[in-house]
C-alpha positions as CSV (number, residue, x, y, z in Angstrom):
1,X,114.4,94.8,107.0
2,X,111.4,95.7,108.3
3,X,111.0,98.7,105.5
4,X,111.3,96.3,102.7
5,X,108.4,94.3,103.8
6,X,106.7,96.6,101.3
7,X,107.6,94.7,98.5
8,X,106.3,91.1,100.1
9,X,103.7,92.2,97.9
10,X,105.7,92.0,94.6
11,X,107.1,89.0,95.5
12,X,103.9,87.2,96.2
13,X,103.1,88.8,92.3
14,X,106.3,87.3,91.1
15,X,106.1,84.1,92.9
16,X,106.6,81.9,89.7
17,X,109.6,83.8,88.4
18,X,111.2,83.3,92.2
19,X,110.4,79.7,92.7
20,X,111.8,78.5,89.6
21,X,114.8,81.2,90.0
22,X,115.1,79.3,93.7
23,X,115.5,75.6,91.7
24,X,117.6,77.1,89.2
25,X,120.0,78.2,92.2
26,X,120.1,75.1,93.7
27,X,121.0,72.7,90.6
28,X,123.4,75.5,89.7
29,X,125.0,74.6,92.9
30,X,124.9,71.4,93.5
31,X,126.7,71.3,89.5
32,X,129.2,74.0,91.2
33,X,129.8,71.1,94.5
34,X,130.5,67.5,92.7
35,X,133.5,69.2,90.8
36,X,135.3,69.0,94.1
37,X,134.7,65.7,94.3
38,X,135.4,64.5,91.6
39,X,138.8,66.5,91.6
40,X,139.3,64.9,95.0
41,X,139.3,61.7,93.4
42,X,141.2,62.4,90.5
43,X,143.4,63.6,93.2
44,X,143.7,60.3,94.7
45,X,144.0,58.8,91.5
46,X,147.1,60.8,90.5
47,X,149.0,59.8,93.8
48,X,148.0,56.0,93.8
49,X,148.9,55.2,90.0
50,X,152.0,57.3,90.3
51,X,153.2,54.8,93.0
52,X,152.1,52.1,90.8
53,X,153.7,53.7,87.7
54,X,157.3,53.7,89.5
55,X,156.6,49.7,90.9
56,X,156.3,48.9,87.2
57,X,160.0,50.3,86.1
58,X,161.3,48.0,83.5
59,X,158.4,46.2,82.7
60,X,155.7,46.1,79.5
61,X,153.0,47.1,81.1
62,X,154.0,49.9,82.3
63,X,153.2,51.8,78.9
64,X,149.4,49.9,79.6
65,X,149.3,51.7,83.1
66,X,150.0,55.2,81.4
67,X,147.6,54.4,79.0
68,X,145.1,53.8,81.7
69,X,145.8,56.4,84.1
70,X,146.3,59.3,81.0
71,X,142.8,58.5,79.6
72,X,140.9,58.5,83.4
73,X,142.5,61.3,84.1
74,X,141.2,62.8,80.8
75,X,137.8,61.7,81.8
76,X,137.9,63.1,85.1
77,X,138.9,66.3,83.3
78,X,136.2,66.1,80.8
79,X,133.6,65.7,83.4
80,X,134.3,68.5,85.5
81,X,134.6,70.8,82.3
82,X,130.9,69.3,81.2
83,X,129.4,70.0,85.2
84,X,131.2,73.5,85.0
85,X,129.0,74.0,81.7
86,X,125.9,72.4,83.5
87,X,126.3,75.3,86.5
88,X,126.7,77.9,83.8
89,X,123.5,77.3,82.3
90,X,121.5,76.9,85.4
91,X,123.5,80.4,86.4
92,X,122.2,81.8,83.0
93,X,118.8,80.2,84.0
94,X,118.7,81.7,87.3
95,X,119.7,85.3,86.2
96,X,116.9,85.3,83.6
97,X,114.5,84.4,86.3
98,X,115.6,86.7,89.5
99,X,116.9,89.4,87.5
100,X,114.5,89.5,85.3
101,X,111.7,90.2,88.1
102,X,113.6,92.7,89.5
103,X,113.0,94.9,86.5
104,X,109.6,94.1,86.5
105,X,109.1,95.3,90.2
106,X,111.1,98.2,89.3
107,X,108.3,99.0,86.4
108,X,105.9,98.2,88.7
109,X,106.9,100.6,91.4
110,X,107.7,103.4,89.3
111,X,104.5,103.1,88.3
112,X,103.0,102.9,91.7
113,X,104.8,106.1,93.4
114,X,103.7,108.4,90.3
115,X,100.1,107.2,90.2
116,X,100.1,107.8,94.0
117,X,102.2,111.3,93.4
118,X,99.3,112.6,91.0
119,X,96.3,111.4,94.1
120,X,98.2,113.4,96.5
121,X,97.1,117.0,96.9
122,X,98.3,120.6,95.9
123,X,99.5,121.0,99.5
124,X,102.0,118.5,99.4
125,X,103.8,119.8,96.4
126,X,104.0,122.9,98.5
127,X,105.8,121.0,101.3
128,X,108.2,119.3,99.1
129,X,110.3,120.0,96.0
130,X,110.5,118.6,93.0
131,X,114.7,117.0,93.2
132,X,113.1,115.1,96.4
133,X,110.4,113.4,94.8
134,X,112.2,113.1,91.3
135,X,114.8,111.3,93.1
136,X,112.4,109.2,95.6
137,X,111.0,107.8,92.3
138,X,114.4,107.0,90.0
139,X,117.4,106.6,92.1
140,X,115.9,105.4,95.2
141,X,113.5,102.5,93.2
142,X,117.1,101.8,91.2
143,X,118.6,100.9,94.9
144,X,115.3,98.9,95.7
145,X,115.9,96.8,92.6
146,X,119.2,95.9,93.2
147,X,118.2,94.4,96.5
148,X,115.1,92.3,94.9
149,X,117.5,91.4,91.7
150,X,121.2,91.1,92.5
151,X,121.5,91.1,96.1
152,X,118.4,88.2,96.8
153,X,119.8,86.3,94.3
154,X,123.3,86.2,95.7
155,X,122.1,85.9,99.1
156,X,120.1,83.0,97.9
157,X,123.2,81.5,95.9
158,X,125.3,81.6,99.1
159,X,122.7,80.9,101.6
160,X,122.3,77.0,99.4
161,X,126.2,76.9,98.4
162,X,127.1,77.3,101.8
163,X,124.5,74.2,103.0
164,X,125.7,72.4,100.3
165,X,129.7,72.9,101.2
166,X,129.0,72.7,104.5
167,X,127.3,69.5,104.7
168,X,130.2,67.9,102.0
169,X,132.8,68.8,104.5
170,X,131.4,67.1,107.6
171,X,130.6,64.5,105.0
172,X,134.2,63.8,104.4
173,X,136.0,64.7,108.4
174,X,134.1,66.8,111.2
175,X,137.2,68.0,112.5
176,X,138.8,69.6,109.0
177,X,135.3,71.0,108.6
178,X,135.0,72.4,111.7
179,X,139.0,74.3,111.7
180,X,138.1,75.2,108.1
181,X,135.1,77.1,108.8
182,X,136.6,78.3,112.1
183,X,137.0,82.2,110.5
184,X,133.2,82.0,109.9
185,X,131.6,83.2,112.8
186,X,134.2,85.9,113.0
187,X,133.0,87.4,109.9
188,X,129.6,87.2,111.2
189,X,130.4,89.6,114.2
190,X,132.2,92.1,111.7
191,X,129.0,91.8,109.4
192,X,127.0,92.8,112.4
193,X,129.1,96.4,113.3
194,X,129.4,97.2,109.9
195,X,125.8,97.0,108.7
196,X,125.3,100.0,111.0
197,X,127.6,101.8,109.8
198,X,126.1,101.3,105.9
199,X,122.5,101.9,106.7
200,X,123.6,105.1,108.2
201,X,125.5,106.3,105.5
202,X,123.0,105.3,103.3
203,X,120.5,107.4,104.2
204,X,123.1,110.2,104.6
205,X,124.0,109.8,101.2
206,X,120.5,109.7,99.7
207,X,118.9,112.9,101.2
208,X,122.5,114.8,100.3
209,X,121.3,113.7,96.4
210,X,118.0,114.0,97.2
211,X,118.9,117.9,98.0
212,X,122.0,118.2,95.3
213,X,118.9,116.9,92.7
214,X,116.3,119.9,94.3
215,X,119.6,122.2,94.5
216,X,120.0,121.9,90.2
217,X,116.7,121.4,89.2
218,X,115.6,124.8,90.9
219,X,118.9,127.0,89.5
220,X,118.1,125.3,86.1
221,X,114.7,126.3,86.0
222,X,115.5,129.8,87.2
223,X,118.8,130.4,84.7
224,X,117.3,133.4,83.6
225,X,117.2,134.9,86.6
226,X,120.7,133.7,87.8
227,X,122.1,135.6,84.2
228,X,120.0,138.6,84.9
229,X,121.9,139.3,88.3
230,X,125.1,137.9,87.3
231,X,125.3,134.9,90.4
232,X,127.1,132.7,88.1
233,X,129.6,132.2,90.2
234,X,127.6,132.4,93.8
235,X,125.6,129.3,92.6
236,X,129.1,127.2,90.9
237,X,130.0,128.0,94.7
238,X,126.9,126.5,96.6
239,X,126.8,123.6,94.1
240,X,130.5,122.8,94.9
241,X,129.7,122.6,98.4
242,X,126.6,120.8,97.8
243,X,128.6,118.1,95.7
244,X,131.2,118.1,98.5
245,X,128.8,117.2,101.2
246,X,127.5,113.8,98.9
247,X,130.8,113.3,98.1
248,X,131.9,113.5,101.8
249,X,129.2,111.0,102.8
250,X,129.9,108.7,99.9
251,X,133.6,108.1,100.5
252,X,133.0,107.7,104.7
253,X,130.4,104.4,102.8
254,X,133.5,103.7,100.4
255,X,136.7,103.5,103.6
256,X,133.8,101.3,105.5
257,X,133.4,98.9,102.8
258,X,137.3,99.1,102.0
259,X,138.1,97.8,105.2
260,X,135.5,95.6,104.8
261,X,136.5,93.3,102.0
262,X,140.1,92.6,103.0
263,X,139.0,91.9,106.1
264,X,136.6,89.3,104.8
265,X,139.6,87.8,102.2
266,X,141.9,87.7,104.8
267,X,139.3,85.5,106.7
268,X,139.0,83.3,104.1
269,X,142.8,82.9,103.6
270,X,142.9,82.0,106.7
271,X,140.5,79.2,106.3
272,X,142.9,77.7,103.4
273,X,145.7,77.6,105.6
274,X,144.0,75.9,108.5
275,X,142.8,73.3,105.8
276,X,146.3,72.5,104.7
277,X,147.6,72.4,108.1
278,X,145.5,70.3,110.0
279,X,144.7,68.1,106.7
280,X,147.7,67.1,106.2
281,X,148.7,66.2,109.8
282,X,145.3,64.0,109.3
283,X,146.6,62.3,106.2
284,X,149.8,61.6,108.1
285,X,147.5,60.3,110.8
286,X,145.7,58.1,107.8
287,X,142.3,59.9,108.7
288,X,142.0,61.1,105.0
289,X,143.3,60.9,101.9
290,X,145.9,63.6,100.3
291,X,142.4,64.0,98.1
292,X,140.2,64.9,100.6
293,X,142.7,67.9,101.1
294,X,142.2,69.0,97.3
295,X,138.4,69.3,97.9
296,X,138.9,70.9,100.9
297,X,140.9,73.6,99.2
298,X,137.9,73.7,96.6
299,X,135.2,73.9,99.0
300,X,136.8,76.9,100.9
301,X,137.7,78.6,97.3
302,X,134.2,78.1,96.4
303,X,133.3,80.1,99.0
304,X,135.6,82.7,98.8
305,X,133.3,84.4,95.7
306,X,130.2,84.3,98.1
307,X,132.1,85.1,101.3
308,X,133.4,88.5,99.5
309,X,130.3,89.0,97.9
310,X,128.4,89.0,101.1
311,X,129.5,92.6,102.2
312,X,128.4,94.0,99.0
313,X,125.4,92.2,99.3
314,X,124.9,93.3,102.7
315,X,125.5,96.8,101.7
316,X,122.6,96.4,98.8
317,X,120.4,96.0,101.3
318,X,121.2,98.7,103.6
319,X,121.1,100.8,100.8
320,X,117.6,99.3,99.4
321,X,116.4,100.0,103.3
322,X,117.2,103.1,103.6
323,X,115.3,103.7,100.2
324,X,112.5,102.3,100.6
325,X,112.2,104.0,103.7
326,X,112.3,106.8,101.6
327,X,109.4,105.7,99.3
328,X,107.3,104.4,102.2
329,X,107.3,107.9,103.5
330,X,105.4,109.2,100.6
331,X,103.2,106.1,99.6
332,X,102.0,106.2,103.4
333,X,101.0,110.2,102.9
334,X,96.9,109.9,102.3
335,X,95.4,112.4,99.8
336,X,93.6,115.1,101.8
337,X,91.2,115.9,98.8
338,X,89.0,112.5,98.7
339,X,86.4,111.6,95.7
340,X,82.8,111.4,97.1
341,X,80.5,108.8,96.0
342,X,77.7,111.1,95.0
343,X,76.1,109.6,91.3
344,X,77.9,111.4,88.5
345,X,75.4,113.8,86.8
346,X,76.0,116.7,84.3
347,X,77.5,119.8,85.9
348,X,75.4,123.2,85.2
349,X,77.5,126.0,86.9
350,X,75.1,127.0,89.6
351,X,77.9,127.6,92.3
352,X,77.1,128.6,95.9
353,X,79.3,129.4,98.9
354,X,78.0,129.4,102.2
355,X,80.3,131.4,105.4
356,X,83.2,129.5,103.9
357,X,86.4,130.3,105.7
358,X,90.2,128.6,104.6
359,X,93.8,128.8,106.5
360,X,96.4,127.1,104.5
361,X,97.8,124.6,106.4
362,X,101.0,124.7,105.4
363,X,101.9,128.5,106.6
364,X,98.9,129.2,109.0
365,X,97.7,131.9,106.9
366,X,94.3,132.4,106.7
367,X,92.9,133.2,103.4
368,X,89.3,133.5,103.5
369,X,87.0,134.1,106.3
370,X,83.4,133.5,106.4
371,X,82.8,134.2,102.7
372,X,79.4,134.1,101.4
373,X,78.0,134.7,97.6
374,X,76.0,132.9,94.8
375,X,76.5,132.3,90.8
376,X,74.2,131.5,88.6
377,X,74.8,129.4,85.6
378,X,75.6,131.3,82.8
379,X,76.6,134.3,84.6
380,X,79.9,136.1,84.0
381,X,81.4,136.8,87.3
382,X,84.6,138.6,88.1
383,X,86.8,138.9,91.2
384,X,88.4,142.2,91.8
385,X,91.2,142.7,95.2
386,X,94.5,144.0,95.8
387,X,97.4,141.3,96.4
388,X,96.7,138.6,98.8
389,X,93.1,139.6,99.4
390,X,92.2,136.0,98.6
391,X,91.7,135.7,94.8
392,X,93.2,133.0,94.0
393,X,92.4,130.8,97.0
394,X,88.2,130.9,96.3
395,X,89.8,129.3,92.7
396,X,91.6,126.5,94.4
397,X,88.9,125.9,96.8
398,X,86.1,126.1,94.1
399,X,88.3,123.7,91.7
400,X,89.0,121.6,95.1
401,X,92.6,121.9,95.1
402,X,92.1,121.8,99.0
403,X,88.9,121.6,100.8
404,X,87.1,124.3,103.1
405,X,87.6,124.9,106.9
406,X,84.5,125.9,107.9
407,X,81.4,126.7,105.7
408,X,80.3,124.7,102.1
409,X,80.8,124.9,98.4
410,X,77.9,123.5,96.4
411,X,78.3,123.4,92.6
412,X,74.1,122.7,91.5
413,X,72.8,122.0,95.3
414,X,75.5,119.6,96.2
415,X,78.5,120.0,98.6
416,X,81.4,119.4,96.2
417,X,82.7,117.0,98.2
418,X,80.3,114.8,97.8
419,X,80.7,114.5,94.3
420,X,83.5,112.3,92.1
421,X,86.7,114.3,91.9
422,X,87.8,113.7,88.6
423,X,84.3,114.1,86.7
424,X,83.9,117.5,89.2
425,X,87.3,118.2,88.0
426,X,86.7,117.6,84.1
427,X,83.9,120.4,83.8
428,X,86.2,123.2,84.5
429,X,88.1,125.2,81.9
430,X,90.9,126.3,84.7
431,X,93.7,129.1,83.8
432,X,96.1,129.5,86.1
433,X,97.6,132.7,87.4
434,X,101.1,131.2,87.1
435,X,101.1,129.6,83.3
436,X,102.7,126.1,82.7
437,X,103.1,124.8,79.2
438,X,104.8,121.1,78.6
439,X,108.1,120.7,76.6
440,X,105.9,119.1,73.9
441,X,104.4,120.9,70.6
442,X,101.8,124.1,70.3
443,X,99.0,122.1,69.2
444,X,99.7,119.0,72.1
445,X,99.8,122.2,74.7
446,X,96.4,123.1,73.5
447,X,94.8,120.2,73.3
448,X,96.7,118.6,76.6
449,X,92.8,118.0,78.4
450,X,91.8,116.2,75.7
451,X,92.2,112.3,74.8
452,X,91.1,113.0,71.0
453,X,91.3,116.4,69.0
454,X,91.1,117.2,65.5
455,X,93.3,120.2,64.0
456,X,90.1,122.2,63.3
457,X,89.7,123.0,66.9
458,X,93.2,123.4,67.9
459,X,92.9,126.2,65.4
460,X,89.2,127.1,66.2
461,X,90.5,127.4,70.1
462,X,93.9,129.5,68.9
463,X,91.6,131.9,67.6
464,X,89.1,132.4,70.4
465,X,92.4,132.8,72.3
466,X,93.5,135.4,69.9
467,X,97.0,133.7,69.8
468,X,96.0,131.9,65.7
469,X,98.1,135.2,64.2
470,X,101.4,134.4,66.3
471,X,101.3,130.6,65.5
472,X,101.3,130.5,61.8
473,X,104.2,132.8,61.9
474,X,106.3,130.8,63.1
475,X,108.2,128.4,61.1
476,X,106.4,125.0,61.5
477,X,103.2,127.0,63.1
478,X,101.3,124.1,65.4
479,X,104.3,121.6,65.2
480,X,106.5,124.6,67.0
481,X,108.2,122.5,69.6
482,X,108.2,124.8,73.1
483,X,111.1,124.6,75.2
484,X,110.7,124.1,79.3
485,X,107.7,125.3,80.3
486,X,106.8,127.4,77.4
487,X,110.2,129.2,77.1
488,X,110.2,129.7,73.7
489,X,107.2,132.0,74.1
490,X,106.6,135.8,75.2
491,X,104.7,136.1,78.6
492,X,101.5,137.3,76.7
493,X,101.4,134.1,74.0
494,X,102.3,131.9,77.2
495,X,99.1,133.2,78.4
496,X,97.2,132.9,75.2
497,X,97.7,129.1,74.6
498,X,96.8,128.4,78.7
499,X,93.5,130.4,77.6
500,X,93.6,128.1,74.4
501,X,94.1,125.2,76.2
502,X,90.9,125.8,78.8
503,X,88.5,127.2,75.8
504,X,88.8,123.8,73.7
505,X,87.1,121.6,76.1
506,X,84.4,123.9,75.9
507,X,83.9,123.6,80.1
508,X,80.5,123.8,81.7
509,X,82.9,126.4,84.1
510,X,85.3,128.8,83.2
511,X,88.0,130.3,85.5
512,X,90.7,132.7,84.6
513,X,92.7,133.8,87.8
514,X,94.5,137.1,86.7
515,X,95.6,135.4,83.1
516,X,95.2,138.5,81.2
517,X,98.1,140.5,82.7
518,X,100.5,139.9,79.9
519,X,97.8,140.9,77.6
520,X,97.6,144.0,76.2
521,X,94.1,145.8,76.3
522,X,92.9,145.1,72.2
523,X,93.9,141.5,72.9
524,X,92.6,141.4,75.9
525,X,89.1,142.9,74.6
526,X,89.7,140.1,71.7
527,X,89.6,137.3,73.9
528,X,87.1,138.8,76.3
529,X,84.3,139.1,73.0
530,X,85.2,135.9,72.0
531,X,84.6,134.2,75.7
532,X,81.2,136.1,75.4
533,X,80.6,133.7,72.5
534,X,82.3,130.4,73.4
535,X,80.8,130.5,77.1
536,X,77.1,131.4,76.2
537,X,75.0,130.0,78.8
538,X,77.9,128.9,81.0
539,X,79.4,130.0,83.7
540,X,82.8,132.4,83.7
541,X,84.8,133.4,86.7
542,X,87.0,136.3,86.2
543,X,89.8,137.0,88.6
544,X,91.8,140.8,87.8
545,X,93.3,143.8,88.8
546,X,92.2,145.6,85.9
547,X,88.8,147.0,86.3
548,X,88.9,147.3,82.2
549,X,88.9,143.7,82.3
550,X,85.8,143.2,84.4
551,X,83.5,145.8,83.8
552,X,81.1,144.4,81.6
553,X,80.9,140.8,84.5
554,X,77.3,140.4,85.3
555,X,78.3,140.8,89.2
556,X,81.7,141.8,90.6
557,X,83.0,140.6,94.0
558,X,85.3,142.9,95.7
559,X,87.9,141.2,98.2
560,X,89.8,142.9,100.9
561,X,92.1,140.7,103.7
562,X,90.0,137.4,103.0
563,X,86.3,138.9,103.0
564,X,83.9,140.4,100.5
565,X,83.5,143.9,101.1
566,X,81.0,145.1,98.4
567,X,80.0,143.2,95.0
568,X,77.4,144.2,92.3
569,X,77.4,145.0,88.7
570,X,80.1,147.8,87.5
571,X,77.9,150.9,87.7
572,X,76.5,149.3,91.0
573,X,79.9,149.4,92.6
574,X,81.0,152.7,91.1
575,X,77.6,154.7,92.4
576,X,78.7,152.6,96.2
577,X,81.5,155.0,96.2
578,X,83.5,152.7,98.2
579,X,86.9,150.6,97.3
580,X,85.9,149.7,94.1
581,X,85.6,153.3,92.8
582,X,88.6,154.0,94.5
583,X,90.5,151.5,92.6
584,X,88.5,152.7,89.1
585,X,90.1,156.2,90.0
586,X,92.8,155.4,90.6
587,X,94.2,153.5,87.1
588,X,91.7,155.7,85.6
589,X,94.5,157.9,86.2
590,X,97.4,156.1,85.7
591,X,95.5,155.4,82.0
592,X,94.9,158.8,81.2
593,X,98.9,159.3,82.5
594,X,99.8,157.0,79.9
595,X,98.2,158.5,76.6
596,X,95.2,155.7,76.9
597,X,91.8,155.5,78.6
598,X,89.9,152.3,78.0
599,X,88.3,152.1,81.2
600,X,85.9,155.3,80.4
């Protein structure tokens, strides 16, 4: 139990849907105990008149006493019928109470992981996939809720019917109580073995979903390429064994709880049978009425319900433990990026790194070392290296996506982690190397870093995107729903609405990292004039391979494994003779291979 003190906290929230849920248990109960009673009486009263009916053969009264008995017997009947009703509203009460707070703990928690999912940083997507944490947050909070709805208040329910029967049975005789509820502490001992059993299952069973969930979400997202390479069948395969694993686990959960219950009913037959037996050698004795048996019987079938309930109860919270165990591992994790508490002040774009060095903690690999250069607001600065140089790593860092080893970013004289993360975050016009548009409408793609929009610049930003032209050909043109991430676009107008999406919050700082590779070179000279516009007097960062892209930057930094090995304007770099001509050669000649030279 010890991971589900989590939610002491909810229940401390909830406190006055529990308390009254609590009283609404126990009149529903005590309602559920007097029946017995009374039926032990009306027992009594069958046996007594019908010995009094037969002493009466023959005489005129006897119709009187059959008059008498029929209509207390009716009376009994009627008041057991009206306390039955009495426990079935205090049960309705009860369920609107507990139940009811369970979904509003479930709300609550949903709530909870994802706000803490979106604090956590870029690294720990990298370490886990998205079925894990899909599943962590849905099916793993649905198994909390039935422990805090269902199984607390049935635990509850049998934890006050059981004082309540308990004490009305050594009430009546001690010693029928006592060979009654002899099968009890038998069932406690089973209860004991098996709960290991469930909790370990349990968890079995949930990170076999948790993978089964990664497992499809992945070869969904990837259909095309399963299609393309005709695996079809190699992934039906791996699915099947995947499914076979859960459903392995599953049914070693299903034989423990089928031996389970039977044992428990059997348990509980037994405890009728000892009733019976040693009652009625008391009522030969005289020590209680034939009555007292009758109630007996109803005490022990009122706890039949609870008794078999108990094991499904007990697996609810095994299940709920193993969950939350789950969740706990995730709401424990501590964002490495942290907001500083610097006072919030318009950003201008002068950006400065000083010997800044970065190893991704994750692989080991280290990205950057000792890198030093200086922006100026309102410069346009591009970032030029061959594949894995670094690139896109001095874009994460600068957007503080993770934070430096060694060394200092300063965005206007202050170390950026001294500033507030999101207001830092909100200046920046970011567009990723690997595009992601939402399952959601053109213009809601393009406007996504905006709260309010009008449709003027939606359009305004299309066109400074040079992606206006491929919208308003399409049937419903800005209300063109996109499928998952963006797949009812080309790769090129993918790219164009990501550049859209960046240019309408008119950013104090730019950053394309290699966004342009889909482009072809008039759209891409499009877009680049119109950037020249939108961005006067701010600050751009470029990040290519395409020198055609980046020639006109007002300084060019060349990376090669992690360090700057020249940078300076385009004419600067080509008269240095060194890597950066090299690379200007060489698709200088792969252009003029092709038919087309726009580098020259």
């Amino acid at each position: 139990m010890k991971h589900l003190r989590f939610l002491n906290k909810y229940f401390y929230k909830y406190k006055w849907w529990i308390i009254p849920g609590v009283f609404f248990v126990i009149i529903s109960n005590i309602f559920g105990v007097i029946p017995a009673q009374v039926i032990g009486h009306a027992f009594n009263l069958i046996t007594e008149n019908i010995q009094i009916y037969g002493l009466f053969e023959g005489f005129e009264r006897r119709n009187i006493i059959y008059d008498i008995f029929s209509t207390s017997l009716f009376y009994f009947g009627l008041l057991v019928l009206v306390l039955y009703l009495l426990r079935g509203l205090f049960l309705f009460f009860m369920r609107q109470t507990i139940i009811l707070m369970s979904r509003h703990i479930e709300f609550d928690m949903k709530n909870e992981i994802y706000a803490h999912y979106q604090e956590l940083s870029l690294g720990f997507y990298r370490r886990n996939n998205t079925g894990d944490l899909m599943n962590r947050a849905t099916e793993d909070v649905n198994r909390v809720r039935m422990y805090v709805g269902p199984a607390i208040m049935y635990t509850i329910n049998t934890a006050v019917l059981f004082i309540l029967v308990i004490y009305a049975m050594f009430s009546v005789n001690s010693t029928l109580a006592i060979f009654s509820l002899l099968p009890l502490p038998v069932l406690v001992v089973i209860i004991y073995f098996v709960n290991t059993l469930i909790n370990k299952r349990s968890e079995q069973i949930q990170e076999q979903l948790s993978r089964l969930s990664s497992f499809v979400q992945e070869r969904f997202s990837g259909i095309r390429v399963i299609k393309s390479y005709v695996r079809e069948g190699h992934t039906k395969a791996v699915f099947a064994a995947e499914s076979q694993g859960y459903k392995d686990n599953a049914m070693g959960l299903v034989k423990v709880q089928a031996l389970f219950y039977p044992t428990m009913l059997l348990l509980v037959g037994l405890s009728t049978i000892l009733t019976v037996y040693i009652g009625g050698k008391q009522v030969i004795e005289g020590s209680i009425s034939a009555g007292n048996i009758a109630e007996f019987i109803v005490y022990v079938n009122q706890l039949t319900f609870p008794v078999s309930m108990l094991g499904w109860v007990t697996t609810l919270i095994q299940r709920a433990s193993a969950s939350q165990k789950r969740i706990n591992e995730f709401l424990q994790l501590q964002p490495d990026i942290v907001s500083g508490n610097a006072p919030i002040v318009p950003v201008r774009g002068n950006i400065k790194f000083e010997n800044v060095s970065f190893t991704y903690p994750d692989t080991g690999i280290q990205a950057l070392k000792n890198i030093s250069f200086e922006i100026e607001q309102g410069q346009f600065v591009a970032i030029i290296g061959r594949t894995g140089s670094g690139k896109s790593t001095l874009a994460n860092l600068l957007m503080r996506m993770y934070d430096v080893n060694q060394g200092k970013i300063k965005m206007d004289g202050e170390a950026i982690d001294s500033l507030d993360l999101r207001h830092y975050r909100s200046q920046f016009g970011f567009v990723p190397q690997e595009v992601f548009l939402f399952s959601d409408t053109i213009k809601n793609n393009i406007a996504f870093g905006l709260d309010k929009v009008n449709e003027e610049e939606v359009i305004e930003a299309a066109k400074n995107a040079a992606v206006y032209q491929n919208i308003i050909n399409f049937d419903l043109k800005f209300e063109t729903m996109l499928g998952e991430r963006g797949i009812t676009l080309s790769g090129g107008q993918k790219q164009r609405v990501s550049i859209a999406r960046a240019l309408i919050k008119e950013p104090k700082v730019l950053i394309f990292d290699d966004c342009l590779s889909a482009v072809d070179t008039r759209t891409e000279e499009e877009i680049l004039t119109n950037l020249g516009k939108v961005m006067k007097g701010k600050t751009s960062i470029l990040i290519a391979h395409r020198i055609s892209t980046i020639k006109n930057a007002n300084k060019i930094l060349v990376l090669e494994d992690g360090r700057i090995i020249e940078q300076g304007t385009h004419q600067d770099l080509l008269q240095l003779g060194g890597a950066y001509a090299e690379m200007y050669q060489n698709q200088l000649l792969e252009e003029e291979s092709s038919g087309n030279s726009p580098l020259v």
